[in-house]
C-alpha positions in Angstrom: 0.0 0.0 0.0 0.6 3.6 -0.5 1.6 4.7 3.6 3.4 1.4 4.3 6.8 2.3 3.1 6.5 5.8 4.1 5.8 5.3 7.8 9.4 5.5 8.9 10.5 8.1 7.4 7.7 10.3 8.1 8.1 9.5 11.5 11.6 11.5 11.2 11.4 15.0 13.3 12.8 16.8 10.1 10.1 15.1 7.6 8.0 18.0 7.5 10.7 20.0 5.3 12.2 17.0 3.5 11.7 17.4 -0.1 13.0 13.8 -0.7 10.0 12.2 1.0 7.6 14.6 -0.2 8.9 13.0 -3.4 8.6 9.6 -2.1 4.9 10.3 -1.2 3.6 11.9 -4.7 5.4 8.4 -6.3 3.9 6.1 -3.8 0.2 7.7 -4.3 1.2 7.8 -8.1 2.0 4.1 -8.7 -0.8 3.3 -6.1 -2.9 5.2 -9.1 -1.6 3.4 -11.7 -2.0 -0.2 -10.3 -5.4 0.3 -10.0 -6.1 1.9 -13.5 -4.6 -1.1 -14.7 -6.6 -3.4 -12.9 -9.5 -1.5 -14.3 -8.3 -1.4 -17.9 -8.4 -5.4 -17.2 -11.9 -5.6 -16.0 -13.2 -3.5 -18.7 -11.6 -6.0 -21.1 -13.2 -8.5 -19.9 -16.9 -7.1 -19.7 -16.5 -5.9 -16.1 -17.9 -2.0 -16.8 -19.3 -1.6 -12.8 -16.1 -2.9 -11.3 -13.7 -1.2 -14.2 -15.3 2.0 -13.2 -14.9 1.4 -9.7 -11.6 1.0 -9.6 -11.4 4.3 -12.3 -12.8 5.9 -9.4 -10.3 4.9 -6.7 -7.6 5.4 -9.2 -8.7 8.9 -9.4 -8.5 9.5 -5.8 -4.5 7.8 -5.9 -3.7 10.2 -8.1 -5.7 13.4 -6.2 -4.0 12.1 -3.3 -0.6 12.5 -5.2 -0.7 15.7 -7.3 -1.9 17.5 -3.8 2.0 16.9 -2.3 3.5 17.9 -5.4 4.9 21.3 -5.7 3.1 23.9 -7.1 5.5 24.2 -10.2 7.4 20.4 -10.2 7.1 19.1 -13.6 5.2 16.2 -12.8 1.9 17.5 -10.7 0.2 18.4 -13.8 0.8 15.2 -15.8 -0.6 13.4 -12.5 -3.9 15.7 -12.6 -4.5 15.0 -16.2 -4.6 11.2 -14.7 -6.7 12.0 -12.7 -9.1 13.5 -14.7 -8.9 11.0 -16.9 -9.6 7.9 -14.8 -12.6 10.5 -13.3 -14.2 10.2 -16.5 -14.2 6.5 -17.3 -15.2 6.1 -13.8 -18.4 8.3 -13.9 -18.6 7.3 -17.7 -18.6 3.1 -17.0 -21.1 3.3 -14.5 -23.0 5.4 -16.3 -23.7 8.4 -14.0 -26.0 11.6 -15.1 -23.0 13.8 -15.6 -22.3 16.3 -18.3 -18.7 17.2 -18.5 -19.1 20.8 -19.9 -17.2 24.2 -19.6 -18.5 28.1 -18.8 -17.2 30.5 -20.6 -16.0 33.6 -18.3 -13.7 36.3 -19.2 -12.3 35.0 -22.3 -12.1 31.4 -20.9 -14.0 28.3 -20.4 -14.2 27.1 -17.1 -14.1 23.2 -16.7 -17.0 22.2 -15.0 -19.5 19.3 -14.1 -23.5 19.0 -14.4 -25.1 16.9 -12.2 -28.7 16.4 -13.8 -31.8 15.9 -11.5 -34.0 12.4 -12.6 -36.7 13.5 -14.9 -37.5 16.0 -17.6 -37.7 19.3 -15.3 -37.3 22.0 -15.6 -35.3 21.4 -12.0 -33.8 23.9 -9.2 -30.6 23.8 -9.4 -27.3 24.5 -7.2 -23.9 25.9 -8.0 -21.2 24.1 -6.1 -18.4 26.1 -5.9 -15.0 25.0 -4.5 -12.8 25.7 -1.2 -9.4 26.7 -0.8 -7.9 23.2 -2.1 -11.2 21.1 -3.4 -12.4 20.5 -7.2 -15.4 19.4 -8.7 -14.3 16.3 -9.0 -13.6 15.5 -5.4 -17.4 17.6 -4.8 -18.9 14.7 -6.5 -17.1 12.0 -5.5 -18.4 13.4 -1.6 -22.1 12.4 -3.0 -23.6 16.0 -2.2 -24.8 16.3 -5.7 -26.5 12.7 -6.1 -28.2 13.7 -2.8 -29.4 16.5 -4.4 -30.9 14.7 -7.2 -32.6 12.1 -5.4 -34.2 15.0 -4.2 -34.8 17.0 -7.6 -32.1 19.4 -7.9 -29.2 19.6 -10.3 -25.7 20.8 -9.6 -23.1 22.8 -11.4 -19.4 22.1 -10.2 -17.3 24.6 -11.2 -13.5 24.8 -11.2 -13.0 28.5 -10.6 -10.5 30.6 -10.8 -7.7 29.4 -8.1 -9.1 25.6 -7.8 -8.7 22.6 -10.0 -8.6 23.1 -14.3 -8.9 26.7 -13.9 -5.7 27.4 -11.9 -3.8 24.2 -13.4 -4.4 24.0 -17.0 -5.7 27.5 -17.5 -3.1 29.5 -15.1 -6.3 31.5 -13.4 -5.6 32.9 -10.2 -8.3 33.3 -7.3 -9.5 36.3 -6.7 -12.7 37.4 -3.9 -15.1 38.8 -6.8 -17.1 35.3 -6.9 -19.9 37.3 -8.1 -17.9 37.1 -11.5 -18.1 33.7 -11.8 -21.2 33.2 -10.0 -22.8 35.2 -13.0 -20.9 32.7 -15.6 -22.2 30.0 -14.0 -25.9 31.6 -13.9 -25.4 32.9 -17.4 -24.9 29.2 -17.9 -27.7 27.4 -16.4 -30.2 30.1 -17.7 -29.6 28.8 -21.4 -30.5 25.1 -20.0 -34.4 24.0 -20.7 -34.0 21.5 -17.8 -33.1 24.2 -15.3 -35.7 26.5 -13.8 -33.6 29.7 -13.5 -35.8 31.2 -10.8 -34.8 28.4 -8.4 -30.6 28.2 -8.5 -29.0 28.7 -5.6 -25.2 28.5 -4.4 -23.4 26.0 -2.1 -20.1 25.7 -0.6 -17.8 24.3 1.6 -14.4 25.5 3.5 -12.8 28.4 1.8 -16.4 28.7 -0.4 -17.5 30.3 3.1 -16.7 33.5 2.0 -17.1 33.0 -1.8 -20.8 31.6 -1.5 -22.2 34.7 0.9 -20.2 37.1 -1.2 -21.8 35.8 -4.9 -24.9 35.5 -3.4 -24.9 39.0 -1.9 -24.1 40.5 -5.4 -25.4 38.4 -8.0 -29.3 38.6 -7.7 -30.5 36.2 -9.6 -29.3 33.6 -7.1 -32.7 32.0 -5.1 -30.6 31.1 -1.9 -27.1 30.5 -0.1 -25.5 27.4 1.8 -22.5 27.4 3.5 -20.4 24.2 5.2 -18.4 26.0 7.3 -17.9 29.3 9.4 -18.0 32.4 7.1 -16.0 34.8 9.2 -13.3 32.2 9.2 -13.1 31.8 5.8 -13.5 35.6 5.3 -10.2 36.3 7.4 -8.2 33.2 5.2 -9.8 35.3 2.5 -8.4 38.5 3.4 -4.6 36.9 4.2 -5.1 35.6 0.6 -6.2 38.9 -1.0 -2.9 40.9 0.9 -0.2 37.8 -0.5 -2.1 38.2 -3.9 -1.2 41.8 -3.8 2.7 41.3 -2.6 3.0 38.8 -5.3 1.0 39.4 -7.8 -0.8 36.3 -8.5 -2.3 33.6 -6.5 -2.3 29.8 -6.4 -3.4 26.6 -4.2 
């Protein structure tokens, strides 16, 4: 297993800032990932698709579990997202769950993204699940929050946005605190659906999403409500620490 050969070391008092077994740990998590991908590849071969994707699904958490050690610029942490987003999607895709991998254009970019859909030919309420300081969409549906929602007939929009997941990785897009920009992209979004009623979308979000989700729905009006899993004023002062590095540096990351 992954934390076997990495118990001793990590019990070192100097493991914290040892760059060497951070690189020990991405690798472990990494092969981890690939073992079970290619246990899946050999299910699907032979006519397993719920088991394949299965495992896809547990690969993709290997690999999560990997690319978060990884430094922010090493060479490989990208390479080991794209794995996971691969492996996501012939996970969700083999056992053929009701999600729409689609994008929402904001600013000049297209903001990878994941639709949820609600049983039944709505129109449905729907929710916009944004992200927290170090979450994506795809970990937000692996949690089950959005099949919850649609056994109870609301869809669910997971966006990467700016700071979190595709958008900071692939597209280089820096947080910022305006989520009312986004939150509008993501409306603007749902409002062209016929199987969402626009009058009923609301916005949910966890950990760092305590200040985004209060703050979008403050300013963007057309959102219907506003749930938060966890305490606002905490995430508004991690927001504000953020917002005073982003201006030393220029730029901010997760």
């Amino acid at each position: 297993m992954a934390c076997a050969p990495l118990r001793d070391a990590a019990s070192r008092p100097d493991a914290r800032d040892d760059p060497a077994l951070r690189a020990a740990w991405v690798e472990a998590w990494r092969r981890l990932g690939e073992k079970l991908s290619a246990q899946a590849a050999g299910e699907l071969g032979r006519g397993f698709r719920g088991g394949a994707g299965r495992k896809y699904l547990r690969a993709a958490i290997y690999f999560f579990t990997a690319e978060r050690m990884a430094p922010h610029h090493g060479a490989d942490r990208v390479p080991i997202y794209q794995r996971m987003l691969e492996c996501f999607r012939m996970g969700v895709t083999l056992r053929g769950e009701p999600v729409e991998f689609v994008e929402v254009p904001f600013q000049g970019h297209l903001l990878p993204a994941l639709f949820y859909r609600a049983p039944g030919a709505g129109p449905h309420p729907a929710m916009i699940h944004f992200d927290g300081f170090d979450v994506t969409k795809e970990w937000m549906h692996l949690s089950r929050m959005p099949h919850e929602l649609a056994l109870r007939g609301i869809s669910t929009l997971m966006v990467d946005h700016p700071g979190i997941g595709g958008a900071l990785r692939l597209l280089g897009l820096p947080t910022s605190s305006r989520a009312e920009d986004w939150a509008a992209a993501a409306m603007d979004w749902l409002e062209r659906r016929d199987d969402v009623d626009a009058s009923r979308v609301g916005v949910v979000a966890m950990s760092l999403g305590g200040y985004y989700a209060p703050r979008a729905a403050a300013f963007e009006k057309r959102l219907a409500c506003c749930v938060v899993n966890r305490d606002a004023s905490r995430a508004s002062r991690l927001q504000r620490a953020t917002d005073q590095a982003c201006g030393q540096i220029g730029q901010c990351a997760t």
